[in-house]
N, C-alpha and C positions, 0 to 999 in steps of 0.2 A: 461611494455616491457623493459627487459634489452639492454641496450646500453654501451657498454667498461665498466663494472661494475665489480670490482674482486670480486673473488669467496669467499665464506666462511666470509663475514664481513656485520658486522651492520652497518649503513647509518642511522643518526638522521635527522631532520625537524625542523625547528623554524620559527617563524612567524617573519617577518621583515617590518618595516613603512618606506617605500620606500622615504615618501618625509623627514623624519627627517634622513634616511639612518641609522635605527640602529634595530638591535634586540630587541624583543617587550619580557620581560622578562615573565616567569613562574607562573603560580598563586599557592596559597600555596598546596602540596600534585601532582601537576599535571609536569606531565610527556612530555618530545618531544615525539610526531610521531615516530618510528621507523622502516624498513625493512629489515633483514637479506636475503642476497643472497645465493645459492642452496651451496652447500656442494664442488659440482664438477659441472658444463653445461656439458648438453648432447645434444643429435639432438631431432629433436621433430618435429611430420607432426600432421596437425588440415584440418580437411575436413569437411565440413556441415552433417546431416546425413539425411538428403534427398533434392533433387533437382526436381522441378517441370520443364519438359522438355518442357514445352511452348506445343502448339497447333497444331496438325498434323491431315489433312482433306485426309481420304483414298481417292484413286483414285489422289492424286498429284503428280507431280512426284518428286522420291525420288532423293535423298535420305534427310530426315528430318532432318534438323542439327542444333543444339542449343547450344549458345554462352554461359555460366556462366556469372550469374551476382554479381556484389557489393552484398555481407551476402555469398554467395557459393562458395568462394573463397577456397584456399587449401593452408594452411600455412604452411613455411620449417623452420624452426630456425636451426643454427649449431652454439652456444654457446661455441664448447670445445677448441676454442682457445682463448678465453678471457683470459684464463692465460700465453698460451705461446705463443701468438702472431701468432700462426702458423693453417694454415688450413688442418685437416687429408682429405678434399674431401669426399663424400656422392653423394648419388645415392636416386634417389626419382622413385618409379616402379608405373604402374596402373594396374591391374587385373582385370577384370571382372570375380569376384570368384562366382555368382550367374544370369544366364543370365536374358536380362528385358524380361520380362513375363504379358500376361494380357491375361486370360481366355482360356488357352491353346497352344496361338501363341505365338511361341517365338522370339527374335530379338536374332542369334547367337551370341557368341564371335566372330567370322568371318566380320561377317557383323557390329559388331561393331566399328568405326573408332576413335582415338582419337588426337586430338592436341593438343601441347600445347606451341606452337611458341614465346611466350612472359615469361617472369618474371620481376617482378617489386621487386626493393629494399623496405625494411619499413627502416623509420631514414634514410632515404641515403645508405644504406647500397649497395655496388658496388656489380656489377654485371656482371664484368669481368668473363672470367673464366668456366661459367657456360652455358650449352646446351642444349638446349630443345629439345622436339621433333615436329619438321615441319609436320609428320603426318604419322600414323602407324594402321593397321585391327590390331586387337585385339584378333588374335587367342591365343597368348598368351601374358605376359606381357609384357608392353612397359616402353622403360624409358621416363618419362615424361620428367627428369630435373637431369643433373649430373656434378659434376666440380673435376678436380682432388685435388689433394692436393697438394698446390701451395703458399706458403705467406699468402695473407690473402684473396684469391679468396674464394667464398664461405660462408665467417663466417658474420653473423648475422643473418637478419631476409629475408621473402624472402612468395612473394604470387604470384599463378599464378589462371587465368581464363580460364580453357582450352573449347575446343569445340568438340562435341560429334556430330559425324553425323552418322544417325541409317539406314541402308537399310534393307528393309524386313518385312514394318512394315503392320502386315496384319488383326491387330484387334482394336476395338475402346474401351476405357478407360482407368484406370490407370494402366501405367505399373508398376512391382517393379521389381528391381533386386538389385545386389551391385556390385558396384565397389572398392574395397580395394587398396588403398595407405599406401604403404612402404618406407621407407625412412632408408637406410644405409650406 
């Protein structure tokens, strides 16, 4: 995971004996560890690719609403101002580009609701700035999470857990659909 790392340079490794406080030299032919960073940072969005929506008993009343948990999380990175200290601001969307589906009955984009009222920093990463969305039907795209472009609101890393509440749901087994995550 980058953290304030400039761009386009190599980063060596050596092994150090903390209670003599020195560098543990090289054995013959062997080389430090080494990491080259990206060329340029860009924005980058990571979402699970599939989510099991917990347990919905027909006949309850609706509407069925399921929290994301730890591993299903949806990651934002905006790296491109590690060089010039400045944030360009990004826009993170949700779509429901294929609606959930199981054996005929579908759960519209209408009827499907989305939140996502939290963001957490990774590394500390501050979280000024940035707005989520307290809750939106999903007839068409919603913004999840967006921060303008501002100093350094915005730049690093950045995970949210949002929550899905489904009305309409009128048949038993697994649904599938997709929902697609944008990030510009």
């Amino acid at each position: 995971e980058n953290y304030d790392a400039t761009a386009n340079t190599t980063y060596y490794f050596n092994i150090k004996d903390e209670v003599l406080d020195a560098n543990i030299p090289l054995g013959a032919l062997k080389t430090y560890p080494q990491v080259t960073t990206a060329t340029a940072y860009n924005l980058s969005v990571t979402s699970p690719a599939s989510v099991y929506l917990g347990s919905f008993q027909l006949g309850s009343t609706p509407p069925h609403e399921y929290v994301f948990v730890g591993g299903e999380e949806i990651t934002i990175r905006d790296n491109r101002g590690q060089t010039s200290g400045n944030s360009s601001g990004w826009s993170l969307t949700a779509d429901v580009t294929t609606e959930l589906n199981v054996g005929g009955y579908t759960i519209t984009k209408a009827n499907t609701y989305w939140i996502s009222n939290s963001i957490t920093g990774l590394y500390a990463a501050p979280t000024t700035g940035i707005s989520t969305q307290s809750g939106s039907y999903m007839s068409s795209a919603v913004t999840a999470a967006s921060v303008s472009g501002s100093g350094k609101n915005g730049l690093g890393g950045f995970t949210q857990l949002p929550t899905l509440r489904l009305y309409g749901m009128t048949g038993v087994g697994n649904y599938t659909g997709v929902i697609t995550m944008t990030l510009t």
